[in-house]
Backbone as a printed PyTorch tensor [residue, N CA C, xyz], in Angstrom:
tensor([[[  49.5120, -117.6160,   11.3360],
         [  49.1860, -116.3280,   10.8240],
         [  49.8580, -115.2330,   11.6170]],

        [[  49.9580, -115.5170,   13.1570],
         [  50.4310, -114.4090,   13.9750],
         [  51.7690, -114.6500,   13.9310]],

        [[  52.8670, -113.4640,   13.9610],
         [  53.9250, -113.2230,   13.8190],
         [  54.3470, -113.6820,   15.0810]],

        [[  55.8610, -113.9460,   14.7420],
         [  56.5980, -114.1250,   16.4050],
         [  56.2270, -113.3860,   17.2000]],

        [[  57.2270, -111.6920,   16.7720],
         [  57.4400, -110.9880,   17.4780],
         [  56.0010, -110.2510,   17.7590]],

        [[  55.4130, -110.5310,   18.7360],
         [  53.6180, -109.9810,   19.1150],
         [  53.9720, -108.3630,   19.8290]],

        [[  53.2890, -107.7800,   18.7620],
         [  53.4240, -106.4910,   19.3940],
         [  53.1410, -106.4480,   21.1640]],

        [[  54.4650, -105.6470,   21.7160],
         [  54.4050, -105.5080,   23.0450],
         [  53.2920, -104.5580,   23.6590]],

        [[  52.4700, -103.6740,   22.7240],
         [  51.9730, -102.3870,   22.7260],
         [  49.8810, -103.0080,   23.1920]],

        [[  50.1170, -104.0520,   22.5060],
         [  48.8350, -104.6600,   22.5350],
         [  48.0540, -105.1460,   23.9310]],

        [[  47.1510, -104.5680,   24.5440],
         [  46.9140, -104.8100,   26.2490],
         [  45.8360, -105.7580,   25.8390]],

        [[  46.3100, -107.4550,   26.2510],
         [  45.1600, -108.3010,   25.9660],
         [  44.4660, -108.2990,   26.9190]],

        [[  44.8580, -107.9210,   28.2550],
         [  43.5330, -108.5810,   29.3100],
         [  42.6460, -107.2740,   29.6420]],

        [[  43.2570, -106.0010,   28.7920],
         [  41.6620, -104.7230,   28.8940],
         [  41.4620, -104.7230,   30.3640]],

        [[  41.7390, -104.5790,   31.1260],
         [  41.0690, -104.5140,   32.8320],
         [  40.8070, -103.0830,   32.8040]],

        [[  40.8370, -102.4860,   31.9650],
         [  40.3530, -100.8170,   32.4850],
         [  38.8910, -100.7470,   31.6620]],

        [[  38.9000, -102.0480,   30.9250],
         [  37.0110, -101.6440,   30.4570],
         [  36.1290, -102.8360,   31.5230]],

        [[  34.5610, -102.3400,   31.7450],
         [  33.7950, -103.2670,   32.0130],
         [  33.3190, -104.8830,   31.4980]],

        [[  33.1680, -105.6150,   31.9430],
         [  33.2390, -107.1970,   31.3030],
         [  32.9150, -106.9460,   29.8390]],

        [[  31.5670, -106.5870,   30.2200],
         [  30.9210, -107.1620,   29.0900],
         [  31.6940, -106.0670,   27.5790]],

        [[  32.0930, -104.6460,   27.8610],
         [  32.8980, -103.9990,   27.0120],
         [  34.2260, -105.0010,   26.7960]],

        [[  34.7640, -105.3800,   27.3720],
         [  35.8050, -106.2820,   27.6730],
         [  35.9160, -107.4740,   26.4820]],

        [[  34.6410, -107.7110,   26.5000],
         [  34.2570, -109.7160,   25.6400],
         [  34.4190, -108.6580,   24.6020]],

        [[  33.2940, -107.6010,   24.0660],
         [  32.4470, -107.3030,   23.4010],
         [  34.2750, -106.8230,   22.4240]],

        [[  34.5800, -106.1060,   22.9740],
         [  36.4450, -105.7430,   22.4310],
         [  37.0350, -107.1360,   21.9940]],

        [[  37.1330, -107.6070,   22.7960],
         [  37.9500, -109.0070,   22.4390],
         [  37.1790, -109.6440,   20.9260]],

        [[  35.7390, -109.5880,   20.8340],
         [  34.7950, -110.3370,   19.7950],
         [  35.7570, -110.0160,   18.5320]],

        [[  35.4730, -108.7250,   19.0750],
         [  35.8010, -107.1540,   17.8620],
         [  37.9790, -107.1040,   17.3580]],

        [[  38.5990, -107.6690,   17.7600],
         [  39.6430, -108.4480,   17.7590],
         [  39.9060, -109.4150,   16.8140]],

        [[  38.6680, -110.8490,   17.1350],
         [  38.7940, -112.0430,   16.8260],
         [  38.6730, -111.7620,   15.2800]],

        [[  37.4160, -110.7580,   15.0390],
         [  36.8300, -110.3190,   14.0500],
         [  37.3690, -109.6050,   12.8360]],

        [[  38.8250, -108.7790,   13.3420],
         [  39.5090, -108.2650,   12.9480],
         [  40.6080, -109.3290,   12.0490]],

        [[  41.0900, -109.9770,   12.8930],
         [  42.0490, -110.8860,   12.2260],
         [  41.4950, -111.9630,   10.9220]],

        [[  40.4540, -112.2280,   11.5080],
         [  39.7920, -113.0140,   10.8590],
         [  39.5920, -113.0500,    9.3900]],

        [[  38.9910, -111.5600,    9.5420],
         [  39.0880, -110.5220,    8.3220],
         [  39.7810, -109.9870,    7.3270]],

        [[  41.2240, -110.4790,    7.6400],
         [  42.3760, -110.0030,    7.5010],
         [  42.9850, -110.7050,    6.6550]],

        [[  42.8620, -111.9110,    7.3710],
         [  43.5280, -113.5680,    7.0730],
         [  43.0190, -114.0640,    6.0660]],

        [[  43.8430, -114.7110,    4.8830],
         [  43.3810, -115.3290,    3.7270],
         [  43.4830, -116.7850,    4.1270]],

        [[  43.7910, -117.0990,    4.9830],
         [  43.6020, -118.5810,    5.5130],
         [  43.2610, -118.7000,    7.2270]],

        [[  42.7210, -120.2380,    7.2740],
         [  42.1800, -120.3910,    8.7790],
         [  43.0980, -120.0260,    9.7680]],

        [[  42.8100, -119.0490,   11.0010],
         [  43.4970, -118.9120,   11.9080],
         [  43.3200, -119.7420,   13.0840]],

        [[  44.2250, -120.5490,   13.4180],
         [  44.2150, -121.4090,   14.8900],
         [  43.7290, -120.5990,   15.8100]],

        [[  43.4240, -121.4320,   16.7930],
         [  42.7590, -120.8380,   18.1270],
         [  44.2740, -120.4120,   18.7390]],

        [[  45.2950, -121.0930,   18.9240],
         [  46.5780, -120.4150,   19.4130],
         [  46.7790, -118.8910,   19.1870]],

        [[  46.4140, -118.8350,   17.5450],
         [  46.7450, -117.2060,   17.2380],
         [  45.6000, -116.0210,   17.9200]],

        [[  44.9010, -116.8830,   17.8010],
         [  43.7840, -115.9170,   18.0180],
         [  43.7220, -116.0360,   19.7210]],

        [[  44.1600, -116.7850,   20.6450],
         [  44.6640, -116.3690,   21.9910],
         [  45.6040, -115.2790,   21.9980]],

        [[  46.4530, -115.1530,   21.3780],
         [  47.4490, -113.7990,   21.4130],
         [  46.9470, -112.6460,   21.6680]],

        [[  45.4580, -112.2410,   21.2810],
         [  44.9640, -111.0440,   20.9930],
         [  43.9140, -110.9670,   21.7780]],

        [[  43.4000, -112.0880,   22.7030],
         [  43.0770, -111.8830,   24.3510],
         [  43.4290, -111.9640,   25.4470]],

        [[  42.7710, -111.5970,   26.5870],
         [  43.1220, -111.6700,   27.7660],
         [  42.9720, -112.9830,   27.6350]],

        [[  43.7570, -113.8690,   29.1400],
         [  44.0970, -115.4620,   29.4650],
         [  42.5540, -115.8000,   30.1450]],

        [[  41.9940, -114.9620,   30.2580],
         [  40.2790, -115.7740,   30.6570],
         [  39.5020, -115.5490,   30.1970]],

        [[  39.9920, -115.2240,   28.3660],
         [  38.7960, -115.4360,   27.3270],
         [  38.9710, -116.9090,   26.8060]],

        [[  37.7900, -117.3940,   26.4990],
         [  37.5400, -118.9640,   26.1290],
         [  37.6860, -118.3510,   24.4720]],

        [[  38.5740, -118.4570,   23.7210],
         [  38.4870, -118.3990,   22.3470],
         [  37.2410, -118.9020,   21.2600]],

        [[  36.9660, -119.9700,   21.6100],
         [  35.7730, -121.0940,   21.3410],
         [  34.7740, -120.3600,   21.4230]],

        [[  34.2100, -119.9590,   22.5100],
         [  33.2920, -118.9360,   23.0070],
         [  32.9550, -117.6130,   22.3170]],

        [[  33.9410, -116.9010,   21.8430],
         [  34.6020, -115.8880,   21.3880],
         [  33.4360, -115.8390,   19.9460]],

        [[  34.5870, -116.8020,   19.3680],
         [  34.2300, -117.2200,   18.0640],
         [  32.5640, -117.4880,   17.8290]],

        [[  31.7870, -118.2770,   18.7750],
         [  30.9880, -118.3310,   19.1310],
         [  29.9850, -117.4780,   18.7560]],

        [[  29.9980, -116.5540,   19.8440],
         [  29.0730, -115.2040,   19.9930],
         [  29.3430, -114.5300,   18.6300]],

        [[  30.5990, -114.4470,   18.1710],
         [  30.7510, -113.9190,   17.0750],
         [  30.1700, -114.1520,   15.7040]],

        [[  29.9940, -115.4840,   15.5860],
         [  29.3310, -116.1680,   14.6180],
         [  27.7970, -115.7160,   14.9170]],

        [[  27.1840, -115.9120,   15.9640],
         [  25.7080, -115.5650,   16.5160],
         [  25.3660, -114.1050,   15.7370]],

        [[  26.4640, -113.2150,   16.0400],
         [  26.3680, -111.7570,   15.3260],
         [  26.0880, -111.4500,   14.1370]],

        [[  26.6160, -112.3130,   13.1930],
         [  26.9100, -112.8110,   11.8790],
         [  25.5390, -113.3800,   11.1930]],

        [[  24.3860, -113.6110,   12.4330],
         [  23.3670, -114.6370,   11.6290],
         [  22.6680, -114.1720,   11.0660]],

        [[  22.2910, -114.1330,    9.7100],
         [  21.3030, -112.9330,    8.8750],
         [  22.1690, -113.0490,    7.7050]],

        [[  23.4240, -112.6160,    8.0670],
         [  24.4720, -111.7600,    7.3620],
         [  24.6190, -112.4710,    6.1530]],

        [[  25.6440, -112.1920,    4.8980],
         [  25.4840, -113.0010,    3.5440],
         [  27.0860, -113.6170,    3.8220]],

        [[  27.7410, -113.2780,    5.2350],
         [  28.9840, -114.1020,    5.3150],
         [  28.9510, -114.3980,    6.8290]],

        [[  30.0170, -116.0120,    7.0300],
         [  29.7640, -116.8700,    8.1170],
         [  31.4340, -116.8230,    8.8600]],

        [[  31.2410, -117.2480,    9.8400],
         [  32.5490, -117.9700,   10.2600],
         [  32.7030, -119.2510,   10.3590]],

        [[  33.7990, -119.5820,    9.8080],
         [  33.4070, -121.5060,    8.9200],
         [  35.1230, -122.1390,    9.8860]],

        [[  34.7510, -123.2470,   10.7790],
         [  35.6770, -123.8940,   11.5010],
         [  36.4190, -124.5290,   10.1320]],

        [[  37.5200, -124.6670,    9.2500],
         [  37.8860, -125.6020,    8.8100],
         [  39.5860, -125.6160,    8.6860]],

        [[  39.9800, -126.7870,    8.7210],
         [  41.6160, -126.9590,    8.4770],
         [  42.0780, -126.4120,    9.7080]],

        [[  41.4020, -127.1080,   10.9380],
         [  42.4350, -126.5250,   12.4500],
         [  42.1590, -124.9230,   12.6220]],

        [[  41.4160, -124.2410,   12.0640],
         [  40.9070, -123.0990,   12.7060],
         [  39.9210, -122.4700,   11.7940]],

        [[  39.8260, -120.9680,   11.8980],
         [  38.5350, -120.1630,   11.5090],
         [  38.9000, -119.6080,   10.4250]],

        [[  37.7570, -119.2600,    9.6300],
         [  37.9240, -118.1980,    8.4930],
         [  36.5280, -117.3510,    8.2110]],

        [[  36.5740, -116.1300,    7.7000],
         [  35.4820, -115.5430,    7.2280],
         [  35.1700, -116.7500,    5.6010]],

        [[  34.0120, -116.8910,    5.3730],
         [  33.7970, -116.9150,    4.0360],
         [  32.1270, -116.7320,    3.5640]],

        [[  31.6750, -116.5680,    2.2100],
         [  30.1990, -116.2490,    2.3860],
         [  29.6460, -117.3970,    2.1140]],

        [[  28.4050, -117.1950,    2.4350],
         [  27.2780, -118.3810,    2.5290],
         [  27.0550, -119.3270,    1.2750]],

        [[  26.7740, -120.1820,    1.4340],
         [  26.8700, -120.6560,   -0.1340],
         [  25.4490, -120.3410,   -0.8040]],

        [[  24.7650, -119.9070,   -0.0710],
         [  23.5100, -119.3780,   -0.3140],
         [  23.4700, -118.3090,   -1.8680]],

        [[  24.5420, -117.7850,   -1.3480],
         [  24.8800, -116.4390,   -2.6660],
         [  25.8850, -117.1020,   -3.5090]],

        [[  26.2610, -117.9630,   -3.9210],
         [  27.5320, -118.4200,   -4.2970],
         [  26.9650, -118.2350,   -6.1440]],

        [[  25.7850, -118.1160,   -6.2210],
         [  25.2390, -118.0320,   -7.5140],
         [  25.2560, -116.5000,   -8.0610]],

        [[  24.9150, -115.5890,   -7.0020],
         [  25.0130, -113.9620,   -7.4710],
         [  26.5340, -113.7880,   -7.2080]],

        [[  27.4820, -114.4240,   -6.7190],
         [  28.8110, -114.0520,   -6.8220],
         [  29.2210, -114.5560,   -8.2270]],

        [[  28.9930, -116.0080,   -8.4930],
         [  29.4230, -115.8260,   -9.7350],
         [  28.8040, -115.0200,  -11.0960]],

        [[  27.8040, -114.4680,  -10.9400],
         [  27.0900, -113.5830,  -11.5490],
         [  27.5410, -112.1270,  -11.5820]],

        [[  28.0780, -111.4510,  -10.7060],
         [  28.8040, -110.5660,  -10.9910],
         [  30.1700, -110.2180,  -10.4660]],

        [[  30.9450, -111.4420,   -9.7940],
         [  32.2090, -110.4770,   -9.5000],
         [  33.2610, -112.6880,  -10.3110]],

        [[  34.1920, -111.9040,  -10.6160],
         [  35.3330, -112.6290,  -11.5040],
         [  36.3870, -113.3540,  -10.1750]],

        [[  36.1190, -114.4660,  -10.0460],
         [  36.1160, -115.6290,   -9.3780],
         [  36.2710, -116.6040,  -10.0540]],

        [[  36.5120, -117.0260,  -11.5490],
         [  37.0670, -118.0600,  -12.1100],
         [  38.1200, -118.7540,  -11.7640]],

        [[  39.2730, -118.3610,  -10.9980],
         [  40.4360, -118.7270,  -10.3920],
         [  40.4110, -119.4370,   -9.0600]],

        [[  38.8600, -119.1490,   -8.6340],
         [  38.1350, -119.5610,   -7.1170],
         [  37.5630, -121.1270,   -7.3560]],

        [[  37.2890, -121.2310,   -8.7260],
         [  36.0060, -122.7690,   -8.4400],
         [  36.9420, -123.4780,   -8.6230]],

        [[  36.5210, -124.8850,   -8.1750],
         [  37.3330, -125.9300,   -8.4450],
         [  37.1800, -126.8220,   -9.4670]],

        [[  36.0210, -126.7180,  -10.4180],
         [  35.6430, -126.8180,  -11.1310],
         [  36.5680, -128.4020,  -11.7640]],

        [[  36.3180, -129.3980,  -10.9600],
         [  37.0800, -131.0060,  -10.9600],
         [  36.2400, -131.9050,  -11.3510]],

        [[  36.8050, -132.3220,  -12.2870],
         [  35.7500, -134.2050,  -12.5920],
         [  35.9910, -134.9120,  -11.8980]],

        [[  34.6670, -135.7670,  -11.9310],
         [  34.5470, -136.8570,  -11.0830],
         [  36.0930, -138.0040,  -10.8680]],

        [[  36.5940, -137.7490,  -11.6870],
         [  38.0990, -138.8010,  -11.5770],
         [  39.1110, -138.0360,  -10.5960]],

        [[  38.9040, -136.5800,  -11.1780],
         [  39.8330, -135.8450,  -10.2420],
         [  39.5730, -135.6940,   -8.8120]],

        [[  38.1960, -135.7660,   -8.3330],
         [  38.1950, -136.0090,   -6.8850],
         [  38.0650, -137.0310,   -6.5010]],

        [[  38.2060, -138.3590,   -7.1570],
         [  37.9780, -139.3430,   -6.6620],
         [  39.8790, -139.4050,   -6.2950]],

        [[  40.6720, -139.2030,   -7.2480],
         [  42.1220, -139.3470,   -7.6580],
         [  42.5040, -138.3540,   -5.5030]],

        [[  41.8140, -136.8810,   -5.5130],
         [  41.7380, -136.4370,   -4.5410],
         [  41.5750, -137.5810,   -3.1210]],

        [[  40.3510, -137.7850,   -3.2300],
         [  39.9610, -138.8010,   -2.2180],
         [  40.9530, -140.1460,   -1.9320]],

        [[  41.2260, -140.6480,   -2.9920],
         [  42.6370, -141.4590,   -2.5330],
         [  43.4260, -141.0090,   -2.2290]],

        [[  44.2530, -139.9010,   -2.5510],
         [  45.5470, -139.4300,   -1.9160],
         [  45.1100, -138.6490,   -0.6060]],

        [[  43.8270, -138.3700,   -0.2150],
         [  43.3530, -138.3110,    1.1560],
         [  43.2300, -139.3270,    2.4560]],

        [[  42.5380, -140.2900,    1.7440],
         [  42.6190, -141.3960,    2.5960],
         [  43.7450, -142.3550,    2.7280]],

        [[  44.6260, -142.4470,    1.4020],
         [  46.3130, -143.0740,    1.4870],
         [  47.3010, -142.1330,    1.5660]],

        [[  47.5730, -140.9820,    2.3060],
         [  48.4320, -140.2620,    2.3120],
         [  49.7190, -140.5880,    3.3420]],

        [[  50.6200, -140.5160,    3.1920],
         [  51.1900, -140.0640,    1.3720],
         [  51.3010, -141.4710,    0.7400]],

        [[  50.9980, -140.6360,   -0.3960],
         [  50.7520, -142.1410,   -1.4320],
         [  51.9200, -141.4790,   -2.8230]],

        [[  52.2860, -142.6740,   -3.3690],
         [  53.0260, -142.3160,   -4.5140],
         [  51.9360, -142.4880,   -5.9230]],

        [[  52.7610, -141.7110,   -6.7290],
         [  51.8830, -142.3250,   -8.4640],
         [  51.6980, -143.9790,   -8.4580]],

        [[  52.4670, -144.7320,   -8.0390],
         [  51.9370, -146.1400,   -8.3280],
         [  51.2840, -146.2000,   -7.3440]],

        [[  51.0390, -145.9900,   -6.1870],
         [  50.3890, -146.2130,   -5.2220],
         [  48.6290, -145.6390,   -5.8210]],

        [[  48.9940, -144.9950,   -6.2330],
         [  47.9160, -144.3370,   -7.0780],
         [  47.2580, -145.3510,   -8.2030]],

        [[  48.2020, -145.5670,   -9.0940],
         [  48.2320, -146.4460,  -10.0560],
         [  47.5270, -147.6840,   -9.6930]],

        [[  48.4340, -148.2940,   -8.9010],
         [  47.0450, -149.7840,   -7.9830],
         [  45.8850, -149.6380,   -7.4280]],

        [[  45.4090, -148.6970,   -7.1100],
         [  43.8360, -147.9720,   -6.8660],
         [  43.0100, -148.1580,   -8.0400]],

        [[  43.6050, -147.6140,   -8.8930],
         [  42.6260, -146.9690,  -10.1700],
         [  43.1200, -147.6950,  -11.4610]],

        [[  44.3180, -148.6350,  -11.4190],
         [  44.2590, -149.7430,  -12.1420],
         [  45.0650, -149.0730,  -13.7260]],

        [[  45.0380, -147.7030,  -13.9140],
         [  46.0650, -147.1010,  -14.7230],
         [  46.6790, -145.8560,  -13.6500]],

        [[  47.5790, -145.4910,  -15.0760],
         [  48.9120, -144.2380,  -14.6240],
         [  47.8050, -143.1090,  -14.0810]],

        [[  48.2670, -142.1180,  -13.5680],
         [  47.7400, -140.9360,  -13.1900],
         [  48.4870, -140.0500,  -14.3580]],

        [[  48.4210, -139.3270,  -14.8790],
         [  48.6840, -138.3630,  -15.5900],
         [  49.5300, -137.2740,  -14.5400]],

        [[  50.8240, -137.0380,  -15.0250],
         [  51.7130, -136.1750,  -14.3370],
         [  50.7560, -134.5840,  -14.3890]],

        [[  49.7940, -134.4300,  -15.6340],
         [  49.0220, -133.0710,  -15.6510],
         [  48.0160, -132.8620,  -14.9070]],

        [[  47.2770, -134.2190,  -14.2200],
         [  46.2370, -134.4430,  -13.4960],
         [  46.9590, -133.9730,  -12.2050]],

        [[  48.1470, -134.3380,  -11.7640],
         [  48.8780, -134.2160,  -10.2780],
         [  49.6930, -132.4600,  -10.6620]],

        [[  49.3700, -132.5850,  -11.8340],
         [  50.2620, -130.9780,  -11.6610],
         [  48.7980, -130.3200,  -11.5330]],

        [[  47.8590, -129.9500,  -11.8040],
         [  46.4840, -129.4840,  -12.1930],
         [  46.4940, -129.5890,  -10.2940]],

        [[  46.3430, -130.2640,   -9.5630],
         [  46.0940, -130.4490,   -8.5140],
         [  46.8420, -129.8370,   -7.2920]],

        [[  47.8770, -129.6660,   -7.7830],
         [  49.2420, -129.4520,   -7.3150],
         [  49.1700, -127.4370,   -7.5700]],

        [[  48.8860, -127.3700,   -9.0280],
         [  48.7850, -125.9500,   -8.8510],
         [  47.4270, -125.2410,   -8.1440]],

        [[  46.1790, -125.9600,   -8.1920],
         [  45.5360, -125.3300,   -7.1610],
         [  45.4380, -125.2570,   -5.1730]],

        [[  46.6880, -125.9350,   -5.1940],
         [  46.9720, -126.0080,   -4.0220],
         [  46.6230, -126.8520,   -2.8320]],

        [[  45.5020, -128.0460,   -4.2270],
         [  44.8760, -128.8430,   -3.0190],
         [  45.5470, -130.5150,   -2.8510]],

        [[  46.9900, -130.1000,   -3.5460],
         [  47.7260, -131.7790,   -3.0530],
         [  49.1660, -130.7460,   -2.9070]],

        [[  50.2970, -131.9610,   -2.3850],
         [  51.6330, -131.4620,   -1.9090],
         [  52.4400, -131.9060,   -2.0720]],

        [[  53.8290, -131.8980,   -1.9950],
         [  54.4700, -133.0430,   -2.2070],
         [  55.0520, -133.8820,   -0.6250]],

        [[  54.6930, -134.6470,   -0.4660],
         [  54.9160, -135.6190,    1.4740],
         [  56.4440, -136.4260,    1.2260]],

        [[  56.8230, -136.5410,    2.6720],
         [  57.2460, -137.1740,    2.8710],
         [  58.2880, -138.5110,    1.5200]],

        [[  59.3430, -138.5300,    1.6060],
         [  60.1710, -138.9670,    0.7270],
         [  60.7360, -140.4040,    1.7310]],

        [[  61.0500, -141.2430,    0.9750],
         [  61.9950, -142.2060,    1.8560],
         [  63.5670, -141.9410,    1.9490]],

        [[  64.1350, -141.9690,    2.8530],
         [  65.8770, -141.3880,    2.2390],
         [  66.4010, -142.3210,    1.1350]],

        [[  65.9650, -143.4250,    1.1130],
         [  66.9430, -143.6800,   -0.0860],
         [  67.0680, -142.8830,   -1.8370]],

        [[  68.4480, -143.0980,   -2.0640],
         [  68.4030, -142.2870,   -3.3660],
         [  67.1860, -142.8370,   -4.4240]],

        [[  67.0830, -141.9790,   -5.0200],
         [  65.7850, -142.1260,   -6.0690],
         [  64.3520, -143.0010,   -5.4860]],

        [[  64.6520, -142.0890,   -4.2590],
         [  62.7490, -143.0260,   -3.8410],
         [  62.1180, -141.5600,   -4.4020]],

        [[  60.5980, -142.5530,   -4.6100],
         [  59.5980, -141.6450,   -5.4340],
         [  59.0950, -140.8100,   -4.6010]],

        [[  58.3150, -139.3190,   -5.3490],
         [  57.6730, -138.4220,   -4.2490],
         [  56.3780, -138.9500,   -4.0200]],

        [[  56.0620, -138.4820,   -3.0500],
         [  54.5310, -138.6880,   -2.6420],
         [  53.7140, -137.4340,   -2.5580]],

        [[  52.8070, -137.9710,   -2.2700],
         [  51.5030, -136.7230,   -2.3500],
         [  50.6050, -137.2210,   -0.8530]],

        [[  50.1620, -135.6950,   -0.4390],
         [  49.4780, -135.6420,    0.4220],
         [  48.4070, -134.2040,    0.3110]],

        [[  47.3880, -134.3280,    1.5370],
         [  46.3330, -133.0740,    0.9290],
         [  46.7180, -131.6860,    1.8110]],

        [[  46.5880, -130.9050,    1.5980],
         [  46.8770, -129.3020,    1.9030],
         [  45.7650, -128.7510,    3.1470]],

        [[  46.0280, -127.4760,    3.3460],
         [  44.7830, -127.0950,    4.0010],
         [  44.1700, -126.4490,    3.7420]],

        [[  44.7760, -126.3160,    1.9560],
         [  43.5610, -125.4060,    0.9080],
         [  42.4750, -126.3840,    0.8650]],

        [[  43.0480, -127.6780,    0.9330],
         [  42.3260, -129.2240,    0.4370],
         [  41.0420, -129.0250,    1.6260]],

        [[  41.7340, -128.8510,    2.8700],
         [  40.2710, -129.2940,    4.1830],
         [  39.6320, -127.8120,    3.4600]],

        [[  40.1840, -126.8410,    3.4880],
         [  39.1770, -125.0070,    3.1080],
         [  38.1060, -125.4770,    1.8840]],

        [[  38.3490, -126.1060,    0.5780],
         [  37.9220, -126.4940,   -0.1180],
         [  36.3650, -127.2100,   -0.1360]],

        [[  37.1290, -128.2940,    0.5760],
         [  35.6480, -129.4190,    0.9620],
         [  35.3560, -129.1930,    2.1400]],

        [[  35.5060, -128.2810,    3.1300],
         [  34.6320, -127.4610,    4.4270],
         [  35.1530, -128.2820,    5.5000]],

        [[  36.0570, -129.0310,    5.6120],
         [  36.8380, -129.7410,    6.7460],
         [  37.3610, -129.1320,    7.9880]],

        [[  37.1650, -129.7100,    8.6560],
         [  38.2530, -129.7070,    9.9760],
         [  39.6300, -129.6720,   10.1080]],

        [[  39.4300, -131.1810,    9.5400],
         [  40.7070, -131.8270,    9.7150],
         [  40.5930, -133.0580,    8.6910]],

        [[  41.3270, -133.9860,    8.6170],
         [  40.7390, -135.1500,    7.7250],
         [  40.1160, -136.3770,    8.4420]],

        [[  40.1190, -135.9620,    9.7960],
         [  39.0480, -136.9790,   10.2730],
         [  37.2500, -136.5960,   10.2310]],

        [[  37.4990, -135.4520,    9.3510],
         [  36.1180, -135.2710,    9.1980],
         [  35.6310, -135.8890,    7.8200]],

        [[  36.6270, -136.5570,    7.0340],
         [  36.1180, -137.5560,    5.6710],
         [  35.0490, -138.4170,    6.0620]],

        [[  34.6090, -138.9340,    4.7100],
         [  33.4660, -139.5490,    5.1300],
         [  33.8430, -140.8340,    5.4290]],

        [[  33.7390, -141.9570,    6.0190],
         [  33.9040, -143.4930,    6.5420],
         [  34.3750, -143.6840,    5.5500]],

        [[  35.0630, -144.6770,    5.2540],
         [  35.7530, -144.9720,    3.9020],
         [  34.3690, -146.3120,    3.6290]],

        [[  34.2370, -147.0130,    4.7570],
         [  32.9500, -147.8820,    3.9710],
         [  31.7210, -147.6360,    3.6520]],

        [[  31.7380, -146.2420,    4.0870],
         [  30.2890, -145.8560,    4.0420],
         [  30.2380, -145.1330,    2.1200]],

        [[  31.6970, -145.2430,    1.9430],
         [  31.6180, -144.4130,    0.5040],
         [  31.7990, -145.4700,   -0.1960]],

        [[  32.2540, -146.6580,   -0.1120],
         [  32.3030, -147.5880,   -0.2920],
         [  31.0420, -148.3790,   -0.8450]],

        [[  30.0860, -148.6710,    0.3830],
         [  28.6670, -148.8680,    0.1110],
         [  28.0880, -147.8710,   -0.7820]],

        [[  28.0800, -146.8830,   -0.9000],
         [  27.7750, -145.7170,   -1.9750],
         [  27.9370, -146.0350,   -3.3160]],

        [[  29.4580, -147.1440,   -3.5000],
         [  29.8790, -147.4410,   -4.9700],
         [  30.8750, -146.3740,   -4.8680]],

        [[  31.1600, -145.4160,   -4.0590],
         [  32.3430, -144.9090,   -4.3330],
         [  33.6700, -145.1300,   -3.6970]],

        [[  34.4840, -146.0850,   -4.7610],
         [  35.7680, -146.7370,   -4.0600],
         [  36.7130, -145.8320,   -4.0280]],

        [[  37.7170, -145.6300,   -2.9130],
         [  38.5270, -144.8660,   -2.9120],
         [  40.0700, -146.0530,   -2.2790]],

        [[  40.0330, -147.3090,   -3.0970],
         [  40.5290, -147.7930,   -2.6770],
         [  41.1560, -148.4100,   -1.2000]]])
């Protein structure tokens, strides 16, 4: 999210305010970007914009604490932070503000189709295909593809090897992830009845 060139003008380590003005600035920073950003910001970026003996983690922290009441959170997912609101309200949002372009609004095939190219990534259409025992529909992978939550991975060099698919970090923003080691056990979905090959 943060640009190369980091403004030179920006005084991260504040030594002319008192500590606790000091954190309390830095919070007010984290808070800023955060705000800003239409996707998760790494803890790297968000070091740029403190002094070297703020704990970022910490930061974020207290910041979230500030937040508690509030009808929006700070949500760890996809390798860093984002503002988003509670799902608490997720019913009066769709009630009055136009967010149709927001839901993901997927059948059960389509996240299961998801969940394999999560847990086999990168996987090709046949790779796909031997999972689920038919074709995938090129509209199912374009449908997926235009909401931003698959990609195209990794190719083999030889001429005419097939593309593959892998998941995004709209994909972890989506289903509230980390990272993708925050999926669920593959046997535990398994035992569930839900095969993901």
């Amino acid at each position: 999210m943060v640009k190369d060139g980091l403004d030179t003008e920006l005084d991260r380590e504040l030594s002319d305010l008192p500590p606790e003005l000091r954190w309390r600035e830095w919070m007010r920073r984290v808070e800023a970007v955060l705000f800003a950003s239409a996707s998760p910001v790494p803890r790297e970026d968000l070091a740029r914009i403190v002094g070297q003996a703020a704990s970022v983690d910490l930061l974020v922290e207290n910041l979230a604490a500030d937040l508690e009441g509030r009808a929006f959170e700070v949500a760890q997912v996809a390798g860093g932070w984002i503002f988003r609101t509670r799902s608490v309200y997720a019913p009066a949002i769709r009630a009055a503000a136009d967010v149709g372009d927001q839901l993901l609004d997927l059948s059960e095939f389509d996240v299961a189709v998801l969940a394999a190219i999560a847990y086999h990534q990168p996987i090709t259409r046949d790779g796909l295909k031997d999972i689920f025992g038919k074709d995938i529909s090129r509209d199912l992978i374009g449908r997926l593809h235009a909401r931003d939550l698959i990609g195209t991975g990794p190719r083999s060099p030889r001429r005419g090897a097939p593309y593959t698919f892998v998941t995004t970090e709209q994909f972890l923003v989506a289903f509230d992830l980390t990272s993708l080691r925050d999926l669920p056990d593959r046997e535990q979905l398994e035992d569930a009845g839900l095969a993901v090959g």
